[in-house]
N, C-alpha and C positions, 0 to 999 in steps of 0.2 A: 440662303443667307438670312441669319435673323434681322429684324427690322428694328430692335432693339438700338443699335447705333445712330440708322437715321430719326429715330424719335429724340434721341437724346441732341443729335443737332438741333434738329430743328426747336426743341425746349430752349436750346441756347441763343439760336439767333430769334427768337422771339421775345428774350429779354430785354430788359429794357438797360439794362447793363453794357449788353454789346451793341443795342442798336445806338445807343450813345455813342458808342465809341468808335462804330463802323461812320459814324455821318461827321468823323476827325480828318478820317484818312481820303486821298483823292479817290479817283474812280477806276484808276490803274493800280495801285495797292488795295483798296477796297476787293477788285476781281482775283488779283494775287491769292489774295489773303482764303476767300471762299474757297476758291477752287484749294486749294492747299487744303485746307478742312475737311473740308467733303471727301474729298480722293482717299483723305486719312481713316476717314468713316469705312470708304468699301475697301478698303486693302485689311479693315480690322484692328489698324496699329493700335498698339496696347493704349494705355490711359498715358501713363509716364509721359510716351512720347508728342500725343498730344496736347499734354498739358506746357511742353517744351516749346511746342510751335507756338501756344498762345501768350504763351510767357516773354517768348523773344521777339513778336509783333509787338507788344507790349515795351520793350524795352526798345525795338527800333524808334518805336512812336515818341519813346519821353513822355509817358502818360504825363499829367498834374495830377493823376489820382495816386493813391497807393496800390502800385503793381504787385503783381504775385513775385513778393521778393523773398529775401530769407527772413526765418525767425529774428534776429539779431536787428533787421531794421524792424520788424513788430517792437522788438524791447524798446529800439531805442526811441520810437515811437512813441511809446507810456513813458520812456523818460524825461519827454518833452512835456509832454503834458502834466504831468505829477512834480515837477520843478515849475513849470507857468503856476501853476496851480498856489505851490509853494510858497509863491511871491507874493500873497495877496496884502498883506500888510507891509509892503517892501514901497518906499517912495521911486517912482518912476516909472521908464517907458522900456521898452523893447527891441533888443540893437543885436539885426545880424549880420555881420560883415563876411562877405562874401555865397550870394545868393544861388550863384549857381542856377539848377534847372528850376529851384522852388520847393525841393520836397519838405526840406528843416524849418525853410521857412511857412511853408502851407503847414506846418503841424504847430511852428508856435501861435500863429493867426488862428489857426482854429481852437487852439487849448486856450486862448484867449476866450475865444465866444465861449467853451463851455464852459468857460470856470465865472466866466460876466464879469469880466473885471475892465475897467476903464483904465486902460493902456493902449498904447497908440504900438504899432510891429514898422518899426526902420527896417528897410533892406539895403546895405551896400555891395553892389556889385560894379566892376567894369563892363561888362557884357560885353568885355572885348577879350578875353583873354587872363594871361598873367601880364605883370611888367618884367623888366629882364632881373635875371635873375643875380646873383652877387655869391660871393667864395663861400656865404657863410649855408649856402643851400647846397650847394653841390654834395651829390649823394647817388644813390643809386637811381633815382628817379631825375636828378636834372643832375646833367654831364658837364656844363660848360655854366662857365658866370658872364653877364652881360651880354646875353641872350634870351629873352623869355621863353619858358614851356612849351611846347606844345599843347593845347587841350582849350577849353571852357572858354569856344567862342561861338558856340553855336546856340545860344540862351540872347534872351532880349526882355524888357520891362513890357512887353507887349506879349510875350509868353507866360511870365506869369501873373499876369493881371486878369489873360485867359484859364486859370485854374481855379479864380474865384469868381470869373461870369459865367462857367462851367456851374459850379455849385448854390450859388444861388437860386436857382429857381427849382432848386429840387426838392420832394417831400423831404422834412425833416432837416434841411440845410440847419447847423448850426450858426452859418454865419446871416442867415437869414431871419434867427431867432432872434442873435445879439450881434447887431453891424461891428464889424470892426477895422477900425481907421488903422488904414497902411500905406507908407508911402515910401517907393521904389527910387532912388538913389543913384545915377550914373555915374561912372570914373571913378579915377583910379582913388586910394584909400587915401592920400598924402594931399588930393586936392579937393576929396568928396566930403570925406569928413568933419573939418574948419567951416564953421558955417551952417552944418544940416544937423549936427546931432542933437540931441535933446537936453535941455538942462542937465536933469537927471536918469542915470540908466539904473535899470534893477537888476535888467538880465543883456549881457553881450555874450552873443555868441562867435565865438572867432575862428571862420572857418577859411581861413587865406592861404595856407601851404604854403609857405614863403616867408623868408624875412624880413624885406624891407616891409612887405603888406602888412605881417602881427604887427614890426615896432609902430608904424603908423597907427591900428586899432589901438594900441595900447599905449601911446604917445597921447593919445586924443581920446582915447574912453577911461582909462584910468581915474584921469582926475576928476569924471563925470558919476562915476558909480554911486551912489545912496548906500550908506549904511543898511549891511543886510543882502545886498546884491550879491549875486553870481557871474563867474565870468566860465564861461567853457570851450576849453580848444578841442578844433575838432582833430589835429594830428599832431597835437604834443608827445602820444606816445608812437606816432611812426616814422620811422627811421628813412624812409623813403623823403621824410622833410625835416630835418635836422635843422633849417632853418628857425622852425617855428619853436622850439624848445630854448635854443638858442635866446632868441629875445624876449621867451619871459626868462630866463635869469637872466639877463643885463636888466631887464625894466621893474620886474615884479620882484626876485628876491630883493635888491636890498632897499624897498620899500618894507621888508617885513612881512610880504604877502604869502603863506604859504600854501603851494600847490597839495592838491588830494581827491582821490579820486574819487569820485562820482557814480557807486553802482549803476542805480539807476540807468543815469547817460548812457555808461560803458565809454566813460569819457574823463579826462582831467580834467581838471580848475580849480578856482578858488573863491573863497569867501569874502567877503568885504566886511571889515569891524566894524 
């Protein structure tokens, strides 16, 4: 048996890449994990399939980092950052409603540090969930109205607050070059909103899947935006939320705001005059 495999493990768990990542997990998924590895080493399994096993430890976990995902989150990664970027003579701050695990939001906070620009990154999340849903959702993804979803209750402000005490102290931290001020938001959009958002917005991201959630972001970020802003949905073009399309034409067309798409993103929105 060539030995070529276990050098190539042991290269791996000598990184400092996985040792980071093995001292995430307890000590019962940590042994899981190993032995899986290893075992995959002398049985020879091709690359492919190991690369599979490390990818979906990865995605058990909810890294805060960027997982081995697909190209299309790589793009839409440089989309985040080349629109922060974008913004730099844009008046205001940074609003993303519906925070989710952190990954959109970990990428506008860090396109922040690198591009140094003095913007503050809002996250609104419930970290509870959806709220129930309404006739204007129901679709192939939600069946019934006034009942909420299923999903996106397993995230806390204390999760992702952990992706940036994570990087911090690492060589080359961007955010460790140029600090940047973020502040995590609980509940729901209709009570979180009033109150916490920023004079002005230059960029809102609207990532809610739902109706009542967009009209609320756009009920209450609308009249906040700066000349020169962007607004970007993150499922205006999926049919699985029919909602969210929904309430930007009642809110956005006939203000005159016209939606377009956003290579870059791989996403729609719009511009502010």
């Amino acid at each position: 048996m060539s030995s070529l495999p276990y050098r190539a493990v042991l290269r791996l768990f000598k990184s400092n890449f996985l040792q980071r990542w093995l001292k995430r997990l307890s000590f019962t998924e940590r042994a899981d994990l190993l032995i899986k590895f290893w075992r995959s080493a002398e049985r020879h399994q091709d690359v492919e399939g190991r690369f599979k096993l490390i990818q979906e430890a990865f995605n058990r976990q909810r890294m805060g980092t960027l997982s081995l995902v697909s190209s299309n989150e790589y793009g839409r990664a440089y989309g985040f950052f080349d629109l922060v970027g974008s913004l730099r003579g844009v008046e205001g701050d940074i609003v993303e409603c519906g925070v989710g695990r952190g990954i959109s939001f970990a990428y506008l906070v860090y396109a922040v540090a690198l591009h140094k620009l003095d913007k503050t990154v809002y996250g609104f999340d419930s970290f509870a969930g959806f709220p129930p849903a309404t006739a204007q959702d129901v679709g192939s993804r939600v069946k019934e109205a006034n009942r909420p979803p299923e999903g996106w209750t397993e995230t806390s402000p204390a999760m992702i607050k952990a992706i940036f005490d994570h990087d911090l102290p690492l060589r080359d931290s961007l955010i460790a070059a140029h600090p940047v001020n973020y502040k995590l938001i609980p509940g729901f959009f209709d009570q979180s909103l009033p109150g916490n958002l920023p004079p002005k917005i230059a960029l809102l991201h609207a990532d809610a899947d739902m109706y009542p959630s967009t009209m609320a972001i756009l009920t209450h970020g609308i009249p906040r935006m700066a000349s020169g802003g962007v607004v970007i949905f993150d499922e205006y073009h999926e049919e699985r939320w029919p909602g969210v399309r929904k309430a930007v034409e009642e809110v956005c067309v006939p203000k005159g705001l016209q939606v377009e798409y956003f290579e870059k993103m791989r996403r729609y929105g719009l511009r502010i005059p």
